[in-house]
N, C-alpha and C positions, 0 to 999 in steps of 0.2 A: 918467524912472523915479522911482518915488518913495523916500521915505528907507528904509524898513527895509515887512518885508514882513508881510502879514497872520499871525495864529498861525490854524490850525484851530481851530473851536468845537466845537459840539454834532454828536459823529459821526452820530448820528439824522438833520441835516439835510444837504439835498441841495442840490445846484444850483437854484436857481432864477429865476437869468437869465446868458446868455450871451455877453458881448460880443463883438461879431463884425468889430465895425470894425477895420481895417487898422494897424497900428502909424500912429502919428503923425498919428491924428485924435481926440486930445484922450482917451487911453486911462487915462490917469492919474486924470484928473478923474472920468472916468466910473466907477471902480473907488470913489473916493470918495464919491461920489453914494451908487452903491450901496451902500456899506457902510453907509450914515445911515439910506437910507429901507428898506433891507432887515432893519436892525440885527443884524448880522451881517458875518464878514468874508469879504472877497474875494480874489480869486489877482490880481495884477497880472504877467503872464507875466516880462514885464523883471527886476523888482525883484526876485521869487521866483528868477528865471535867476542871477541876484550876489549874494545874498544868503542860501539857504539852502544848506542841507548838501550832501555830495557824491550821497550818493542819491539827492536829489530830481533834480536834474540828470540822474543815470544812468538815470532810470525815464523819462523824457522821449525819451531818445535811446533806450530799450529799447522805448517806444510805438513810436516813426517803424518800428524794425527790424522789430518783432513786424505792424503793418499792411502793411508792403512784402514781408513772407514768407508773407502773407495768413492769418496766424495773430488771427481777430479774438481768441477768448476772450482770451488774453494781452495783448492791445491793452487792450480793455477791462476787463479786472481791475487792469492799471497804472494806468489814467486813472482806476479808481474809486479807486482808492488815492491819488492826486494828489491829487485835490479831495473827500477825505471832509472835512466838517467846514466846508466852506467854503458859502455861497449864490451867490456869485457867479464870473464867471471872464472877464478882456477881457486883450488883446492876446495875441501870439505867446508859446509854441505852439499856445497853445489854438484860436486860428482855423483852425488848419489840422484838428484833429479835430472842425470842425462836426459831421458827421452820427453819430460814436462819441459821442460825448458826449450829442446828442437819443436816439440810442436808448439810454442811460445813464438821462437824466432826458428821458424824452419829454414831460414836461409844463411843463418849463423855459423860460419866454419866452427869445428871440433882440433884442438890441438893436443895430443898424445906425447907426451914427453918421456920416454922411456929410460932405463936406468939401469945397472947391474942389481940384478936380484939378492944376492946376498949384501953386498952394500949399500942397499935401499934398507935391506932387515934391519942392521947393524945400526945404521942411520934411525930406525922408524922408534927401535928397541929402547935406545938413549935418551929421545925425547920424551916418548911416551914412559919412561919412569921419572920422570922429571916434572910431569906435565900433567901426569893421572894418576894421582895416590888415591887411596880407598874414602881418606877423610873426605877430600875436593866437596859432596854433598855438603858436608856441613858446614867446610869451612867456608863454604861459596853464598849460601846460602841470607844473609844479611846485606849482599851488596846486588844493587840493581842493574841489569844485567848480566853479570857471571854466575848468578844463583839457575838461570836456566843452562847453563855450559854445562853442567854431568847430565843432564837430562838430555839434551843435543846429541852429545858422546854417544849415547848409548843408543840413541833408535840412531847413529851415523850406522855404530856397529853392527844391528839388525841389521839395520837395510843392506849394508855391505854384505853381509852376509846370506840373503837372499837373493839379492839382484846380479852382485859378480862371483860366488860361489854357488847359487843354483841351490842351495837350502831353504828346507820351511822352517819356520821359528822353534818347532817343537823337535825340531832335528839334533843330536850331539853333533857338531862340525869340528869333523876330520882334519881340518884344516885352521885350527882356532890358530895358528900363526906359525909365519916360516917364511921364504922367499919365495915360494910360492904362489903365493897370494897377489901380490905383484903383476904375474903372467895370470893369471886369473880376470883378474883386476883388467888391464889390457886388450885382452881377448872379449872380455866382454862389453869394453869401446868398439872393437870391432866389427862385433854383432851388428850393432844397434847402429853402426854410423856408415852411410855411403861409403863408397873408395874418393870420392871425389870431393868431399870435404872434410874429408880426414888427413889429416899428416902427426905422422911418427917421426919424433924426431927427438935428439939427443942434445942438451944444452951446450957441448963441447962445438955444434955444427956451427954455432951463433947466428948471426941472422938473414945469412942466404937463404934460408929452406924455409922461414918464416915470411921472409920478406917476398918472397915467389909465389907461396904460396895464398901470400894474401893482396898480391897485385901491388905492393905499394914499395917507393924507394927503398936501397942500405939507407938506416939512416947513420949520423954522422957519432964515430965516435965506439969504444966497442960494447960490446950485449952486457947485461947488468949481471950480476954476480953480489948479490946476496946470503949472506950466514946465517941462514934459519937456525938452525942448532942454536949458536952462541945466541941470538935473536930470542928461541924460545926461553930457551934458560934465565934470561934475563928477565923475562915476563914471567915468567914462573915464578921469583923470586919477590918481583913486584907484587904481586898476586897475593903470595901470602902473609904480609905485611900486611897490605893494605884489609886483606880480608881480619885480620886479627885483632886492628888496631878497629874496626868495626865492630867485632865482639869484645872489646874491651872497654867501647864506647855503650853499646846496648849493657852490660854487667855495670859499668860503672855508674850509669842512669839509673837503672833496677836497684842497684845499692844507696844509691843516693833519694831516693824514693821510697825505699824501705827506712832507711834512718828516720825522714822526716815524716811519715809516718806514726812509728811509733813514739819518736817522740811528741808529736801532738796528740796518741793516744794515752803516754802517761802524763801531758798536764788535766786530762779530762776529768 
């Protein structure tokens, strides 16, 4: 995740490339890329998830509910509202709104960052126990904005699990995790996206196949390179401080509110 999150720019500009790769295939770096050669800022899903206000958050989990009640207009007026201002948009949630988004900005290239399957798992495995303990609900739950982040997680998870695995909600999936998922994941960018505004590409290529692909110079200097990992973990860590020292602030009010209490009930 990276440190603090893009501000929106110029409300005139739109989306104009989509990162579609799966959390933990170099999402970070790619958000940074873009920002350089696009000159302009980017939504990095993670960092935007922790980082900004409690509405943004709420308008996220108001998309997931407004698409599953098959409400598009309201899907897509939240998601235009999400990313006014911004050119760019990679990682979760945004992968899961691939095709609201293209018919958003249907001229928005799709960038596909692909990765070794079993070292994306390996990668995905590490964070995600770092990152998603069972508590998170409650421990989130007092601070404004992260208290919607489990709730986010978990229709990310549906959704992923219906749109790039081809299951209904009421299905056991076969496939609840592996490296697999990945090439699932992938293939089903490639469903949904032309050949022609789509590019697969590997962040080892650095920024020829980007730069080509989206008409604009190398720019100067080399492709950004990002420690998500170390990145999350440190956020993790953050997180749960900060969220404790919020229950310890609501306990310590409640107890200090009980004392005075009763004691103005026993001078009565």
């Amino acid at each position: 995740m990276g440190g603090a999150p893009s501000k929106p720019g110029d409300p005139s500009r739109g989306l104009e490339v989509i990162g579609a790769g799966y959390s933990r295939t170099g999402t970070v770096s790619m958000q940074l890329a873009l920002e350089k050669i696009l000159d302009g800022p980017v939504i990095h899903g993670g960092t935007h998830m922790i980082s900004r206000e409690d509405d943004y958050n709420r308008k996220w989990v108001a998309a997931y509910e407004a698409r599953r009640r098959g409400d598009t207009e309201l899907c897509l007026k939240l998601l235009r509202e999400l990313t006014r201002g911004y050119v760019g948009i990679t990682d979760l949630p945004g992968i899961n709104f691939l095709p609201e988004l293209r018919q958003l900005y249907p001229d928005a290239r799709v960038v596909l960052v692909t990765r070794d399957p079993e070292r994306w798992w390996r990668s995905l495995g590490a964070v995600g126990k770092r990152t998603s303990p069972w508590y998170l609900p409650y421990l989130t739950a007092p601070v404004p904005g992260w208290r919607w982040i489990p709730t986010m997680m978990r229709l990310f998870l549906v959704s992923t699990k219906e749109r790039s695995l081809g299951l209904k909600p009421d299905e056991k999936d076969p496939h609840r995790g592996g490296p697999q998922m990945i090439g699932k994941h992938n293939q089903s960018v490639r469903d949904q996206v032309p050949r022609d505004q789509l590019l697969e590409m590997d962040l080892k290529e650095g920024w020829e196949p980007l730069s080509k692909f989206l008409g604009r110079p190398v720019p100067e200097g080399p492709f950004p390179r990002a420690n998500d990992a170390e990145a999350a973990e440190k956020v993790a860590k953050e997180m749960f401080v900060k969220c404790v020292l919020a229950w310890l602030t609501i306990f310590s009010g409640a107890g200090v509110g009980l004392y005075t209490g009763l004691m103005l009930w026993g001078r009565m």
